[in-house]
C-alpha positions as CSV (number, residue, x, y, z in Angstrom):
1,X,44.5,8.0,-2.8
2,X,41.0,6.2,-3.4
3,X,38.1,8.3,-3.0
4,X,35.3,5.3,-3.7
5,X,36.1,3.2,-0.3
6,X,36.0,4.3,3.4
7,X,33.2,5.8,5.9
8,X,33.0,8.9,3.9
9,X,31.8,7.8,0.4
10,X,29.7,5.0,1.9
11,X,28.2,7.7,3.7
12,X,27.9,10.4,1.2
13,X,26.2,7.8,-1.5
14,X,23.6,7.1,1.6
15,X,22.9,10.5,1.4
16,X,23.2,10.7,-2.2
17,X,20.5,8.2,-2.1
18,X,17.9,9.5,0.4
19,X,17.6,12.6,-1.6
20,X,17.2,11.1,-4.8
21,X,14.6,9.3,-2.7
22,X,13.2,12.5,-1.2
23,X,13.1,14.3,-5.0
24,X,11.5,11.1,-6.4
25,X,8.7,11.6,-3.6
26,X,8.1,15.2,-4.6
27,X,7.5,14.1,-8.3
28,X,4.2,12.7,-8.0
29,X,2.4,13.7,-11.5
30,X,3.9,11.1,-14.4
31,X,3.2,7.3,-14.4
32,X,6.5,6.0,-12.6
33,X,6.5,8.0,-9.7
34,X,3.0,7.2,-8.6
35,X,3.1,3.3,-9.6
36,X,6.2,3.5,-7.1
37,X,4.5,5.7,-4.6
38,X,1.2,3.4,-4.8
39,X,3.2,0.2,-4.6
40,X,5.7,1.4,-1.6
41,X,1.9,2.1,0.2
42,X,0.8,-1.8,-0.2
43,X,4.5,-2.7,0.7
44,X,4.4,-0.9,3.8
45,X,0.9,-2.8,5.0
46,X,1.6,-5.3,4.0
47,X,5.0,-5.9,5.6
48,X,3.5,-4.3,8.7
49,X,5.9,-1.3,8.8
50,X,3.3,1.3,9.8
51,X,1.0,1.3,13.1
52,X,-3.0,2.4,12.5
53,X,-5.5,4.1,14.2
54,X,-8.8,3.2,13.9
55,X,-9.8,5.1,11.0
56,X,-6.6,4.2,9.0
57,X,-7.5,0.5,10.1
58,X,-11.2,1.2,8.4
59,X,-9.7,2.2,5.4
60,X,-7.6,-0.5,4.5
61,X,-10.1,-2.8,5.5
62,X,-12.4,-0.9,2.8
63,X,-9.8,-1.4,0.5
64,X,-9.5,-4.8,1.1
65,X,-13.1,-5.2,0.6
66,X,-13.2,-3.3,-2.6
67,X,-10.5,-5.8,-3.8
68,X,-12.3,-8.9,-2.3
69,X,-16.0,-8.0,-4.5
70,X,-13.9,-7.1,-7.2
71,X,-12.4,-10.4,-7.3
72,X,-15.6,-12.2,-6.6
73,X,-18.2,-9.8,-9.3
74,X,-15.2,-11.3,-11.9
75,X,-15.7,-14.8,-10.5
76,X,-19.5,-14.6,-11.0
77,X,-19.2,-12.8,-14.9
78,X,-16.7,-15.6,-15.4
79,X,-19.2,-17.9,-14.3
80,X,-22.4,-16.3,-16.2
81,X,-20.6,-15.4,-19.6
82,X,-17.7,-16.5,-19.8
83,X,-19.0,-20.7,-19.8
84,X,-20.8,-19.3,-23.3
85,X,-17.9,-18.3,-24.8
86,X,-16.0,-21.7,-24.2
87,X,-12.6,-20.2,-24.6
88,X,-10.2,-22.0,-22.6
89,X,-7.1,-19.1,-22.9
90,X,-10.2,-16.4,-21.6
91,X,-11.6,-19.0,-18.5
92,X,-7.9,-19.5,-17.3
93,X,-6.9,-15.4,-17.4
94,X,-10.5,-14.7,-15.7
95,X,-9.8,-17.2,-12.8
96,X,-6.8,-16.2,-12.2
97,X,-7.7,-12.5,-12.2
98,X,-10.1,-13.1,-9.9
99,X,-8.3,-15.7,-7.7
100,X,-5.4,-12.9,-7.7
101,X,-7.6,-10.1,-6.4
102,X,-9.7,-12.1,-3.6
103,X,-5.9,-13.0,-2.6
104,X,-4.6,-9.5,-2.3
105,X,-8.0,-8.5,-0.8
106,X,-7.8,-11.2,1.9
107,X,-4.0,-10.6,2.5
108,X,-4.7,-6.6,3.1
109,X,-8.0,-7.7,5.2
110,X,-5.5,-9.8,7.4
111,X,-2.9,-7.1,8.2
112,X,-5.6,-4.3,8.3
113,X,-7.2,-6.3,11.1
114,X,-3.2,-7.7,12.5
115,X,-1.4,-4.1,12.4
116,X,-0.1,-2.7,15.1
117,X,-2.0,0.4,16.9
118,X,-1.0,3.5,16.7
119,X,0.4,6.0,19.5
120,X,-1.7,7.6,21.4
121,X,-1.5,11.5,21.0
122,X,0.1,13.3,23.7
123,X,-2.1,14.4,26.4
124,X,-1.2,18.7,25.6
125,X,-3.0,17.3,22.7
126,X,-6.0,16.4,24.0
127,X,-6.1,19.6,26.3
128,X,-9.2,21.3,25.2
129,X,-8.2,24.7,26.0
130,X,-6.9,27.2,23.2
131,X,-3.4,27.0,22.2
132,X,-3.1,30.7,20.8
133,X,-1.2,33.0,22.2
134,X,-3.1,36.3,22.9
């Protein structure tokens, strides 16, 4: 008998992979786990899979803007030091640094303002009576 077709193995390696999924999560301290953990983050704006309150919405748009000046201070050093220089190889890399940041910064800018809102909490939430038991 086959064990590596049918309902059971697909299903055990989709559990197989959500907890190497889960454990690669936890691992947060070396340099692969947190370029994937920082990447899944601009994947998730970006492809609009989360919904964000207010103050999530203000910081993404702060990131965006961080990207945007960042983008646009290497534009203007480009501009002021790097027309001395007259290196063609170092103009083309600092444009397209900069044209590659001001991009990212105005894509996040557009989905922080596009996402969709978050839930509201529930109103037991909202209650402003103690919720200890005495």
């Amino acid at each position: 008998m086959d064990y590596t077709t049918g309902p059971s193995y697909d299903f055990a390696m989709k559990v197989r992979d959500w907890e190497r999924d889960i454990v690669n999560r936890q691992r947060n301290i070396v340099f692969p786990d947190t370029m994937l953990n920082e990447v899944r983050f601009y994947r998730h704006i970006i492809a609009d899979k989360v919904k964000l309150n207010l103050v999530q919405r203000a910081g993404v748009f702060l990131l965006a803007a961080t990207f945007l000046c960042s983008g646009v201070f290497s534009l203007a050093g480009y501009v002021v030091e790097g027309r001395v220089w007259g290196l063609w190889m170092t103009d083309l890399v600092t444009r397209a640094f900069a044209g590659v940041m001001m991009f990212f910064g105005f894509i996040l800018a557009y989905h922080a303002l596009t996402a969709a809102s978050a839930p509201k909490p529930p109103r037991w939430w909202l209650k402003k009576q103690s919720r200890r038991r005495v």
